[in-house]
C-alpha positions as CSV (number, residue, x, y, z in Angstrom):
1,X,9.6,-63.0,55.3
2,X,7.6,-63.3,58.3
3,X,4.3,-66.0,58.4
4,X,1.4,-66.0,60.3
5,X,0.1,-69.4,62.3
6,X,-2.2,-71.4,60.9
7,X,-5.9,-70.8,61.2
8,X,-8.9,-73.2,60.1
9,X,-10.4,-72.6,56.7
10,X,-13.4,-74.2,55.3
11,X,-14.2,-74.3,51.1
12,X,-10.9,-72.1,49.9
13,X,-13.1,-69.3,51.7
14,X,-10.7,-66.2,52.9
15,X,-10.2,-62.8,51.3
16,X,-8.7,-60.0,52.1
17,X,-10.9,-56.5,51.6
18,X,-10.5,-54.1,48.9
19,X,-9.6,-51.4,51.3
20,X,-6.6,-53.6,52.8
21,X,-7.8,-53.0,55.9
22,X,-9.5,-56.6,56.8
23,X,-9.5,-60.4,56.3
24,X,-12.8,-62.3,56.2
25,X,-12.5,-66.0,56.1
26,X,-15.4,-68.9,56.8
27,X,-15.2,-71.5,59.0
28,X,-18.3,-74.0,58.1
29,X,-21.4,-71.7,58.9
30,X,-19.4,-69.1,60.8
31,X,-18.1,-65.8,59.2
32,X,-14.9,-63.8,61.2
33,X,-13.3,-60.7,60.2
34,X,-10.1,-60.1,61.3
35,X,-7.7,-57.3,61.0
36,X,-5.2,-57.7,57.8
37,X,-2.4,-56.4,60.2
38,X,-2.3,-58.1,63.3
39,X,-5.1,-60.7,62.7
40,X,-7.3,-60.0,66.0
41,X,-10.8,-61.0,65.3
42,X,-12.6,-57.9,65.0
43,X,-16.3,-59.7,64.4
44,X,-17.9,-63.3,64.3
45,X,-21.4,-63.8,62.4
46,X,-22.7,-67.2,62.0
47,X,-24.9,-67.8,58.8
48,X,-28.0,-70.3,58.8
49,X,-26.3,-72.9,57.0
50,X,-22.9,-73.9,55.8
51,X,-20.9,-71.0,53.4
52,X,-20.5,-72.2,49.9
53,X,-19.1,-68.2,48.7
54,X,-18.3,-65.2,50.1
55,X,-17.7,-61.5,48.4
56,X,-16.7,-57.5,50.0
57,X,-18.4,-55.0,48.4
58,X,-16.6,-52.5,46.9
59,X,-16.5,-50.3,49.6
60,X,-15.4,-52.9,52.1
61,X,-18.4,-52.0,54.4
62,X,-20.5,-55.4,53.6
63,X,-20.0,-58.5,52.9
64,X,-22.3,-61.4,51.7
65,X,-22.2,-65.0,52.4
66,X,-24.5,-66.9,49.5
67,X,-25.5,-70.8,51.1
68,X,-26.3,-71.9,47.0
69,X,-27.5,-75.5,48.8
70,X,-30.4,-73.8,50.9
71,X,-31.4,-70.8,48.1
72,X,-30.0,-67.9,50.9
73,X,-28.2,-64.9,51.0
74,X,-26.8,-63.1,54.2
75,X,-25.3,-59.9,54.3
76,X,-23.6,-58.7,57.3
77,X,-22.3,-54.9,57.7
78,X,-19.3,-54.2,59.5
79,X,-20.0,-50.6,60.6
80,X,-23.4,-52.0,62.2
81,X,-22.5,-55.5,63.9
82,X,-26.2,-55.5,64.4
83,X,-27.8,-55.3,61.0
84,X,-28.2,-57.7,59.1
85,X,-29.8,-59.2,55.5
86,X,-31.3,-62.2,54.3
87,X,-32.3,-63.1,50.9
88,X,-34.4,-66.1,50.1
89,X,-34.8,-67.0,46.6
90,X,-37.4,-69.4,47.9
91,X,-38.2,-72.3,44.8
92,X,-36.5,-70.5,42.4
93,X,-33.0,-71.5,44.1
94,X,-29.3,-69.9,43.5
95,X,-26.5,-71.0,41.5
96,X,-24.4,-67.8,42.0
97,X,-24.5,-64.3,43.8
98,X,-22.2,-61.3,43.4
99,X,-22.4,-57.7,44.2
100,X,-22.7,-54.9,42.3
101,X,-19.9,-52.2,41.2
102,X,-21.9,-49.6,44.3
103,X,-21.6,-52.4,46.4
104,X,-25.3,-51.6,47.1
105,X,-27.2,-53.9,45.0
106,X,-26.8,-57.8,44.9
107,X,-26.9,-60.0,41.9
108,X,-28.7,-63.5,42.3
109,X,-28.8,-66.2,39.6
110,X,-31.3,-68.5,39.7
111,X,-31.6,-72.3,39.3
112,X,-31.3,-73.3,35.3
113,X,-30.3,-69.5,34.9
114,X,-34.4,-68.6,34.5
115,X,-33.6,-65.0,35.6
116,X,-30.5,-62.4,37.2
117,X,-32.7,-61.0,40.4
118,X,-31.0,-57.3,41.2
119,X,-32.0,-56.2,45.3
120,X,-31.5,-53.5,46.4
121,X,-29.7,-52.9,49.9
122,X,-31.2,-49.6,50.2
123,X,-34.1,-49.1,48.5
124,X,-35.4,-53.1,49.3
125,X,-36.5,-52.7,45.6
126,X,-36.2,-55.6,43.1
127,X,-35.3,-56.1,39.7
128,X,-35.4,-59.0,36.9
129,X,-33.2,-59.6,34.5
130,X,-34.4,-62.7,31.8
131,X,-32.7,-65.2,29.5
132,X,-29.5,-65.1,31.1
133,X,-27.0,-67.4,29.5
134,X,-25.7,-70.5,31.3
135,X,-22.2,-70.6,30.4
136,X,-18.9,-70.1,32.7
137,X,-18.5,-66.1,32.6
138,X,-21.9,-64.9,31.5
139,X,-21.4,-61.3,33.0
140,X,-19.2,-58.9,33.3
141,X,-18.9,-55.4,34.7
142,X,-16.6,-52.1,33.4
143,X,-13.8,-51.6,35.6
144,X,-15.2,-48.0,36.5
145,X,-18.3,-49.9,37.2
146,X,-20.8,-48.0,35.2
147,X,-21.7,-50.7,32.9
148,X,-22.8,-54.4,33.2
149,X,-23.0,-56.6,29.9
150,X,-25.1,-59.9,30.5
151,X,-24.8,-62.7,27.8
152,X,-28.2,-64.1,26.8
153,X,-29.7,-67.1,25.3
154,X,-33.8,-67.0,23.6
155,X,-34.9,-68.7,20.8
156,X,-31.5,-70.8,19.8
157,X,-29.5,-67.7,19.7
158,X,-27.2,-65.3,21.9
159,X,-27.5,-62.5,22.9
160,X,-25.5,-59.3,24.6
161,X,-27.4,-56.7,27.0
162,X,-25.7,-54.2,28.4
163,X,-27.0,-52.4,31.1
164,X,-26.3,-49.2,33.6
165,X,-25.2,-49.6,36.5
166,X,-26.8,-47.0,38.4
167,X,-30.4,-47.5,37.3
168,X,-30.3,-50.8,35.8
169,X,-32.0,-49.1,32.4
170,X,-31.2,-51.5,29.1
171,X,-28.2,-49.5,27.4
172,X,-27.9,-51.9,24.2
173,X,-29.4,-55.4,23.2
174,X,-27.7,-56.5,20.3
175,X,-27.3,-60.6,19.2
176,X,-23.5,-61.8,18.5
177,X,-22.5,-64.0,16.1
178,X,-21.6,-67.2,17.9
179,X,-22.6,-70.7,17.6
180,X,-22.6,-71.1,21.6
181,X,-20.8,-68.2,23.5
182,X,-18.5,-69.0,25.7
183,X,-17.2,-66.4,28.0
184,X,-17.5,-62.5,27.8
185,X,-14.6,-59.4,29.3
186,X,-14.6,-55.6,29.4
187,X,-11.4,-54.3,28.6
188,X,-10.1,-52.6,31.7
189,X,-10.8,-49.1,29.9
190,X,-14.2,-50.3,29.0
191,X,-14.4,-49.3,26.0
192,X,-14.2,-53.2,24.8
193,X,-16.2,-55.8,24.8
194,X,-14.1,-59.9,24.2
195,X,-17.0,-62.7,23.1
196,X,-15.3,-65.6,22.8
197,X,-17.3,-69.1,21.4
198,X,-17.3,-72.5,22.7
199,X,-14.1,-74.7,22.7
200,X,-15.5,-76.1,19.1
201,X,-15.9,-73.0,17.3
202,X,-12.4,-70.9,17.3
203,X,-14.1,-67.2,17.7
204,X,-13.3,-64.1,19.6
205,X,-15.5,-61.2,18.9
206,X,-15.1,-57.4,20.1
207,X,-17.6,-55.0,20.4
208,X,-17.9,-51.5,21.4
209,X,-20.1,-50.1,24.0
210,X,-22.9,-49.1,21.4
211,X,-22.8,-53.0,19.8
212,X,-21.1,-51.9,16.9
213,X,-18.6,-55.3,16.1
214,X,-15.5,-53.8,16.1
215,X,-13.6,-57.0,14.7
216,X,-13.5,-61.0,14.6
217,X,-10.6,-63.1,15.2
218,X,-10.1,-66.5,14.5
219,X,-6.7,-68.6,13.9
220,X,-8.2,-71.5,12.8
221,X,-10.7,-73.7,12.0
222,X,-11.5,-77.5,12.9
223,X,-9.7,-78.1,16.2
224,X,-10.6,-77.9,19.2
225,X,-10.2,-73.4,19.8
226,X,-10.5,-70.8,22.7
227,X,-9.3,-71.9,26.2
228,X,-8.8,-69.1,27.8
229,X,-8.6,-64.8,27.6
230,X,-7.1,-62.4,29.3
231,X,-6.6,-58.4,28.6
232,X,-3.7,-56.0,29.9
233,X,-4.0,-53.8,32.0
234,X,-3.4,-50.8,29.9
235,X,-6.2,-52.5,27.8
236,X,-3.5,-52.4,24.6
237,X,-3.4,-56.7,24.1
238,X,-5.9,-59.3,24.5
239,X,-3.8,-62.5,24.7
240,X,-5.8,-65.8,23.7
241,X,-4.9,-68.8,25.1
242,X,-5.8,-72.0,22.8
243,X,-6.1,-75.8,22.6
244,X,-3.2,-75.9,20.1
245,X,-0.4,-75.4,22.9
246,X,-0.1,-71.4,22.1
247,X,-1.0,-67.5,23.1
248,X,-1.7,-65.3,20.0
249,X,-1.7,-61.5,21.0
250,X,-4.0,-59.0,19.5
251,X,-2.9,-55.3,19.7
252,X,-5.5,-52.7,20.3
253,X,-5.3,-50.8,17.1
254,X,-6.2,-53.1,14.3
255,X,-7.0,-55.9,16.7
256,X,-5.0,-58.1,14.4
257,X,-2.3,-60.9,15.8
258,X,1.0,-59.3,16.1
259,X,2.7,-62.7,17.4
260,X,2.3,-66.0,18.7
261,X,3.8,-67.2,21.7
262,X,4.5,-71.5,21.3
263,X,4.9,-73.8,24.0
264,X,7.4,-76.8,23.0
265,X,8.2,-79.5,25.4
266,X,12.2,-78.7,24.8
267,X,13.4,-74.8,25.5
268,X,16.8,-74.5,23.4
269,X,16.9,-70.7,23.5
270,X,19.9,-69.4,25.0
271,X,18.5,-66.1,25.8
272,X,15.7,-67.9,28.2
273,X,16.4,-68.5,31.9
274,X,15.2,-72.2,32.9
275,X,15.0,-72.2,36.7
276,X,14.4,-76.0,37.8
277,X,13.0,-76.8,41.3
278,X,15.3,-79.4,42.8
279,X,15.0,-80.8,46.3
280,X,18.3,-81.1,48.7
281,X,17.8,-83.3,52.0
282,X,18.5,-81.2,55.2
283,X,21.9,-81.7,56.8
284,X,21.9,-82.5,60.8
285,X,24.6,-81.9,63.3
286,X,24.9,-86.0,64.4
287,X,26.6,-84.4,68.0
288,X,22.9,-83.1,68.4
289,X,21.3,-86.2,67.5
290,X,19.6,-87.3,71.2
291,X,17.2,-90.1,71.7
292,X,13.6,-89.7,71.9
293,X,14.6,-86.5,69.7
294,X,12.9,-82.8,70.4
295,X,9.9,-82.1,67.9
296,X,12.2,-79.4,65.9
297,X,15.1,-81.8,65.2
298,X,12.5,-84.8,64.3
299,X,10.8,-82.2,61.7
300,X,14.1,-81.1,60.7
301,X,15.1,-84.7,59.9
302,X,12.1,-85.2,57.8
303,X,11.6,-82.3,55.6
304,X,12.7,-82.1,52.6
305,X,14.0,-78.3,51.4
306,X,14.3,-77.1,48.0
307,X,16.0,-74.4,46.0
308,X,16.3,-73.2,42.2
309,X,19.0,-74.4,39.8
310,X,19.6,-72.7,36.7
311,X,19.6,-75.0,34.0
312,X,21.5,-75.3,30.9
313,X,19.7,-75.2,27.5
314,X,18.6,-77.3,25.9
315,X,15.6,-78.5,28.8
316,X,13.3,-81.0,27.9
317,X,10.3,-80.3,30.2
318,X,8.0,-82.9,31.5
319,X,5.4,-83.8,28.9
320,X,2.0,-85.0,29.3
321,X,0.4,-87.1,26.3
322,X,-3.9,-85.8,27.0
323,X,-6.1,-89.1,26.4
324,X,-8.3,-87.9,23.3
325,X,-11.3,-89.8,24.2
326,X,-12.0,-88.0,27.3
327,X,-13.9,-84.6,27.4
328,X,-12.0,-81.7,28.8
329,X,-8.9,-82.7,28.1
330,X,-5.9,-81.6,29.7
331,X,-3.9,-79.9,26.6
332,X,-3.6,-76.2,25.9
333,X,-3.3,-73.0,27.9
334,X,-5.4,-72.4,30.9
335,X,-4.1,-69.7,32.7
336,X,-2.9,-66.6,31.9
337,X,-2.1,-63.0,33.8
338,X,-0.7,-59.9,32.4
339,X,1.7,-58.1,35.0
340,X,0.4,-55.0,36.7
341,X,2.9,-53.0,35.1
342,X,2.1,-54.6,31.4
343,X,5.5,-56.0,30.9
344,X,4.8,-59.5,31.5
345,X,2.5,-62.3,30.6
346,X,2.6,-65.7,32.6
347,X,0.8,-68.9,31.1
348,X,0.9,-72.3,32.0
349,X,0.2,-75.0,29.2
350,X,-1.6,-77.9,30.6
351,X,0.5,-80.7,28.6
352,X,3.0,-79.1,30.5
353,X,1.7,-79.0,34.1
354,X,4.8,-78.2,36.0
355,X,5.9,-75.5,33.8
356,X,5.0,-71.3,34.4
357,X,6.2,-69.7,31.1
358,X,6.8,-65.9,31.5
359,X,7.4,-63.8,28.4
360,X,8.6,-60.3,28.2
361,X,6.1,-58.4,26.5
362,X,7.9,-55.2,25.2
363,X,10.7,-57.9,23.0
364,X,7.9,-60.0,22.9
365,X,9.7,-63.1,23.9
366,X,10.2,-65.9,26.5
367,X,12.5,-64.6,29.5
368,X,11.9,-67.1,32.1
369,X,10.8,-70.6,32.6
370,X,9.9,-71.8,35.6
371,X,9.9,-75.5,36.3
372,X,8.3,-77.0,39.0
373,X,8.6,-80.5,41.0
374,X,4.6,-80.5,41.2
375,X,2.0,-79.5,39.4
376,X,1.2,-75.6,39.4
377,X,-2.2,-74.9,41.1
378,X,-1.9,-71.4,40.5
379,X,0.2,-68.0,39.8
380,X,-0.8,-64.8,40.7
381,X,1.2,-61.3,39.8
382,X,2.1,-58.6,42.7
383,X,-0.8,-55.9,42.0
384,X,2.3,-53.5,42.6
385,X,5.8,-54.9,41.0
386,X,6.4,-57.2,38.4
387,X,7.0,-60.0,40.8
388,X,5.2,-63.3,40.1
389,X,3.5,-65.8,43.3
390,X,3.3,-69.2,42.2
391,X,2.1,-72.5,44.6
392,X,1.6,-76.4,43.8
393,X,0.0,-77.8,46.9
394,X,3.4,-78.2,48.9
395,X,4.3,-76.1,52.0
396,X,6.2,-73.7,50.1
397,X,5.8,-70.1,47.9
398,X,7.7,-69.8,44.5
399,X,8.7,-66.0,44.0
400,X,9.5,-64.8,40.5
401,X,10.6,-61.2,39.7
402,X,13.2,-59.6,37.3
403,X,15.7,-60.0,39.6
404,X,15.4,-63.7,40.5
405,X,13.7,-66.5,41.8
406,X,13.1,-67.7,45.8
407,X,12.2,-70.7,47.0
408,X,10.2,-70.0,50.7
409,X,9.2,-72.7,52.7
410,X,6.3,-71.8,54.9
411,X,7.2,-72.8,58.6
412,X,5.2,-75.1,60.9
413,X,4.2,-78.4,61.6
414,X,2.2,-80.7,59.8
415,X,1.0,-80.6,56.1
416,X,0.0,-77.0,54.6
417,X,-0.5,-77.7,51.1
418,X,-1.2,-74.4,49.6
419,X,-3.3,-74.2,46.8
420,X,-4.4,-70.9,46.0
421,X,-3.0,-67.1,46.7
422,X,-4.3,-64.0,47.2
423,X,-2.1,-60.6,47.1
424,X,-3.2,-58.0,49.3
425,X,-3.8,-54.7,47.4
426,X,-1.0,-52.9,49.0
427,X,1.7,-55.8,47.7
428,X,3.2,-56.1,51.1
429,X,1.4,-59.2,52.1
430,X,0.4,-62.8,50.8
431,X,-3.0,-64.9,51.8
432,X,-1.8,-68.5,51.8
433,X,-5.1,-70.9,51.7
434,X,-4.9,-74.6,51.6
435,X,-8.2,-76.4,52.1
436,X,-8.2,-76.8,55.6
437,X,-6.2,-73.6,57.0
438,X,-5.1,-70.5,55.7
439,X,-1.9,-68.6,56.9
440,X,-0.4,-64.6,55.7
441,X,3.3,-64.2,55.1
442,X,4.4,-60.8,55.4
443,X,7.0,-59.5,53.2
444,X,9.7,-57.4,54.6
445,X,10.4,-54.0,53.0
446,X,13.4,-54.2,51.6
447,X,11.3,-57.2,50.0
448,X,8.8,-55.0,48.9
C-alpha cells in the first residue's frame, strides 16, 4: 500500500467524485479540487462563509457547498471556473441541501421543514414542495433516478408523495400506516418502497411504486423496535437491524423473515473465525540507540504496532451494560452494509462496540468476527470485491476479505485518528478523513 501526506480537513468534508476522476475537500470557507491520482490542485473556490456540507452531482461537473448557519447555497462548475451560483433561502433558512438524480436541480429544506424548494440550474425556475416530514431520512430517490418519494406530515398523519424526477409532476400521494414514520428506502431496483416507524413502534412497511402496500412486518411488539435498514444490492433482502441485539432478513418474494441473525456477547461456534486485534511493542536495535535520538527512531520507540490473532472459541467479547434511563441508548444494531457482490452483510451491535460481525449470506451464517482494541467508527465494503474497510479513530486501516485480515498502519508523524472512509468507485483507492486532515492510501494491484 502506498499513502498519501497529510492534508488539512475541516468538518469530515472530502469526497471523491462519482466519475473517479477528482477529490473535493473544504478547508473552513475554501473549496479545492484536486485530482484523485496525483492530488495537484486543479481549482480553489472560496464560499461566503464557513462549509457545513458539500455534494458532486451526478455528473461530476458541479458541486455545491450549502453554509446551513447563513441560509446559502453556492455552486461552483468545474468546466467553467468562472461561473458560479448562489442560493439564498433568505428568512426561511436551510437545514439540508442535496442535488437531484440530473444533477441539474437542487433540493433545499427549509427551517422547521415548512417546504422542499426544487431550483433549477438551467431553467432558474423554482418549485415547492409542502409538508415535508422532519424525521432523519425523509427522502429518497430510485437508483435510476427517475423517482423521488418525499415522507410527509399534515393534519397528525403521514404521508408518502412520490414524485418524477424529470418534471417534478405528483406520481402518487398515498398516507402509510405509521404512528410516526421513521425513515424511508428505494430498493436499488426501485420497484420498493421500506417505511419503517419510530424506535417505539416495531413497523416496516413496503410499497410499490403505485402505493399499493405490498406487505407489513413486524417481530414484535412492546420494546423498543427498528434501528436501522439496509437493502442488497440485488434488491432480493432487506435486513432490519433492531433494539433487541439482532438482524432479521426479509427475502423478496413473500417478504417474510427467512432467519435471524443474534448477537451474543460469547461466540462458541467453531465454524466462525474470531480475529482479535492485539498490540505488540516495536523492537529496536539498542547498537542504534544514539543520544538526542533522530525523529524516525524516537517515533519508532513510541508507537505501538498491532496485528490479528486468531482466537480460539469460545470468545467472550467486550460487553457494554446501556443505562436504561437515558434516551438513545447505546444497545442494538446500528450499522449495517450488504457487500457489493451480495454475499456478505456486516453489522455492528452497539452493546458490543468493538465488535464488526460479518455473516455469509448464501449459508446464511456468521463467518467472521472481527474484534477490535477501540471502538468501531465505521465499516465500509469495496464497491468492487468482497473486501471489508473498517477504522476506530487510531492511525491504522482494518482490511477484511475472504482471504484474511490486515492490520495497516498509516505512516507519518503525529496523531491521525481516522474516523470515517470513503472507497473510491474504481476500488483501487481509500479516502482516509480524520477531523483535522485527510490522507489516500493507494492499493497496489496485486492488492486489488
Amino acid at each position: 500500500m502506498n499513502f498519501s501526506e497529510l492534508f488539512k480537513l475541516s468538518g469530515l468534508l472530502g469526497r471523491f467524485s462519482p466519475d473517479g476522476k477528482c477529490l473535493a475537500s473544504c478547508i473552513q470557507h475554501r473549496l479545492l479540487v484536486r485530482d484523485a491520482s496525483s492530488l495537484q490542485i486543479l481549482q480553489l473556490y472560496t464560499c461566503l462563509d464557513q462549509i457545513q456540507y458539500i455534494e458532486w452531482s451526478s455528473d461530476s461537473l458541479f458541486i455545491l457547498c450549502a453554509m446551513y448557519k447563513r441560509g446559502i447555497v453556492q455552486v461552483w462548475s468545474l468546466e467553467q471556473p468562472d461561473w458560479h451560483c448562489k442560493i439564498d433561502e433568505g428568512s426561511a433558512g436551510l437545514v439540508a441541501s442535496c442535488w437531484s438524480p440530473d444533477g441539474r436541480h437542487i433540493l433545499n429544506t427549509t427551517e422547521f421543514h415548512l417546504r422542499i424548494t426544487v431550483w433549477s440550474l438551467c431553467t432558474k425556475s423554482v418549485s415547492y414542495i409542502k409538508y415535508p416530514k422532519a424525521c432523519q431520512q425523509g427522502m429518497a430517490f430510485t437508483k435510476d433516478g427517475r423517482y423521488m418519494a418525499v415522507a410527509e406530515r399534515r393534519d397528525c398523519k403521514d404521508f408518502i408523495s412520490i414524485f418524477v424526477c424529470n418534471n417534478w409532476q405528483l406520481l402518487r400521494h398515498f398516507d402509510t400506516e405509521t404512528q410516526d414514520l421513521f425513515g424511508i428506502e428505494w430498493a436499488p431496483n426501485g420497484c420498493v418502497l421500506a417505511v419503517w416507524d419510530t424506535c417505539l413502534e416495531y413497523k416496516v412497511l413496503l410499497y410499490s411504486l403505485d402505493g399499493r402496500l405490498l406487505s407489513s412486518y413486524r417481530a414484535y411488539e412492546w420494546p423498543l423496535g427498528v434501528k436501522s435498514i439496509a437493502w442488497s444490492p440485488s434488491s432480493q433482502f432487506l435486513a432490519i437491524g433492531s433494539f433487541d441485539e439482532k438482524v432479521r432478513i426479509l427475502n423478496h418474494v413473500t417478504w417474510k423473515k427467512i432467519t435471524e441473525f443474534d448477537h451474543p456477547a460469547t461466540v462458541s461456534s467453531k465454524k466462525t473465525i474470531v480475529y482479535k486485534e492485539v498490540e505488540k511493542s516495536p523492537t529496536v536495535d539498542t547498537e542504534r540507540l544514539t543520544f538526542p535520538p533522530t525523529r524516525a527512531l524516537a517515533s519508532s520507540l513510541f508507537s505501538t504496532q498491532s496485528k490479528y490473532d486468531i482466537s480460539q472459541v469460545p470468545v467472550s467479547l467486550q460487553y457494554i451494560k446501556p443505562v436504561a434511563d437515558r434516551a438513545n441508548p447505546k444497545v442494538g444494531v446500528g450499522m449495517l452494509a450488504f457487500s457489493a457482490d451480495n454475499c456478505f452483510l456486516a453489522t455492528k451491535n452497539d452493546n458490543i462496540p468493538n465488535a464488526v460481525w460479518i455473516w455469509d449470506i448464501r449459508k446464511l451464517k456468521l463467518s467472521v468476527v472481527l474484534e477490535q482494541l477501540c471502538t468501531i467508527q465505521g465499516f465500509q465494503w469495496d464497491p468492487c470485491q468482497p473486501r471489508l474497510a473498517v477504522c476506530t479513530g487510531s492511525s491504522r486501516v482494518y482490511l477484511w476479505s475472504p482471504a484474511g485480515c490486515v492490520v495497516v498502519q498509516v505512516p507519518g508523524e503525529g496523531d491521525f485518528q481516522i474516523t470515517s472512509i470513503s472507497w473510491h468507485c474504481s476500488g483501487d483507492s481509500m479516502l482516509l478523513l480524520s477531523k483535522e486532515n485527510f490522507c489516500v492510501c493507494y492499493l497496489e494491484r496485486e492488492e486489488v
